[in-house]
Residue frames as qw, qx, qy, qz and C-alpha x, y, z in Angstrom:
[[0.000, 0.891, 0.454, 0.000, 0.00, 0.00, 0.00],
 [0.440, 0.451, 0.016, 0.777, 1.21, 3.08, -1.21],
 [0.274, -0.139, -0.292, 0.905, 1.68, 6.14, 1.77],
 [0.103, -0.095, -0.153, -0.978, -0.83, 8.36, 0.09],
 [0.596, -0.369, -0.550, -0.454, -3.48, 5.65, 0.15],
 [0.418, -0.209, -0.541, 0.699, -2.11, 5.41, 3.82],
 [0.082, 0.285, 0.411, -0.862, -2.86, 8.76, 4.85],
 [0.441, -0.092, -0.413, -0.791, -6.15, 9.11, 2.16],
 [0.452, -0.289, -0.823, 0.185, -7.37, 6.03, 4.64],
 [0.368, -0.319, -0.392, 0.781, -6.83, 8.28, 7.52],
 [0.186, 0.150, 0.102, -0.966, -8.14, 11.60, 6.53],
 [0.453, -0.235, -0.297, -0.807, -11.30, 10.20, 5.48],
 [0.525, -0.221, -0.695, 0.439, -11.41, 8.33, 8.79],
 [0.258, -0.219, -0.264, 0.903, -10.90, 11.67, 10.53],
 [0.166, -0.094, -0.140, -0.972, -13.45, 13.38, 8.60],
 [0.659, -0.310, -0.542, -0.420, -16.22, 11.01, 9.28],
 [0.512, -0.462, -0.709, 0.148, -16.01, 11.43, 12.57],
 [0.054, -0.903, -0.334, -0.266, -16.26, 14.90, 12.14],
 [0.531, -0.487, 0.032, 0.692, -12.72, 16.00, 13.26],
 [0.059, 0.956, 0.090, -0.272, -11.37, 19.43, 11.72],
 [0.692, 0.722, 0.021, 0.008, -9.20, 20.12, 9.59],
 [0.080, -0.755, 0.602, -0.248, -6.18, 21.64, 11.51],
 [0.792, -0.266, 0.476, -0.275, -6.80, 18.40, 13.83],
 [0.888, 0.355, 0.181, 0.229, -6.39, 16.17, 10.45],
 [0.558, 0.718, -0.299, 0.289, -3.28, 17.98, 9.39],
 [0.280, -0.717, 0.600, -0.219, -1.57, 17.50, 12.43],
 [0.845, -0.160, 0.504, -0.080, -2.62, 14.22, 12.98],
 [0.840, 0.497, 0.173, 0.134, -1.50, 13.44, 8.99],
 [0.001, 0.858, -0.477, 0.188, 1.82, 15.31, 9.83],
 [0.454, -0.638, 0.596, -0.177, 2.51, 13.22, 12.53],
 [0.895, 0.364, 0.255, -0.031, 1.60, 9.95, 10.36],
 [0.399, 0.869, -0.287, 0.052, 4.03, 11.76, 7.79],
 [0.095, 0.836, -0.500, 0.203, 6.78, 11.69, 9.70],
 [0.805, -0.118, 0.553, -0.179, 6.17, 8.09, 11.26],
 [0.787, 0.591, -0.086, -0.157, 7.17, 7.09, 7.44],
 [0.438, 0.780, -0.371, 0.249, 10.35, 7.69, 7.58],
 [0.305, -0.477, 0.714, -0.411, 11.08, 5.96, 11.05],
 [0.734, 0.221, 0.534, -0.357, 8.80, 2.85, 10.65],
 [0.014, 0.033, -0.889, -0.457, 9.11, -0.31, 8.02],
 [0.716, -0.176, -0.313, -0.598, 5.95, -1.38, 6.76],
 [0.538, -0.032, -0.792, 0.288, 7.20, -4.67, 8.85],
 [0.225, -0.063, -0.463, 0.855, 7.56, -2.25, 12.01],
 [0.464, -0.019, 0.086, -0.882, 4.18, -0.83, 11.63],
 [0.756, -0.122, -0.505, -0.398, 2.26, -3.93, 11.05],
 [0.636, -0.250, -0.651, 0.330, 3.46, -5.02, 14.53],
 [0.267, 0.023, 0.388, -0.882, 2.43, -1.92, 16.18],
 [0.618, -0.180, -0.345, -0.684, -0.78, -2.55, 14.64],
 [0.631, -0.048, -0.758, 0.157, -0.65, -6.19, 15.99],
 [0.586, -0.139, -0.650, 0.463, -0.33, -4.99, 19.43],
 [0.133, -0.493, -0.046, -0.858, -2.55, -2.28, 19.32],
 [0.036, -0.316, -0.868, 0.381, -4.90, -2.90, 22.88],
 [0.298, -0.487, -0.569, -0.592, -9.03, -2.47, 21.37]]
């Protein structure tokens, strides 16, 4: 999955539950920069161990 479709996930996540815009650009900042620190490996095992 390609980053963009990554954060395009995410901001329409964010918007359907009626967060704000600023709110979504931070939050898609912070995503952003998580890219560049984080394998796709490394993120699928956060995910894994997220606690619902």
């Amino acid at each position: 999955m390609s980053n963009d479709a990554c954060l395009g996930y995410i901001i329409s996540a964010l918007r359907r539950q009626g967060w704000e815009n600023e709110e979504i650009k931070e939050v898609t900042r912070a995503v952003y920069f998580e890219f560049d620190f984080k394998t796709v490996s490394e993120a699928e095992e956060i995910y894994a161990q997220r606690n619902d």
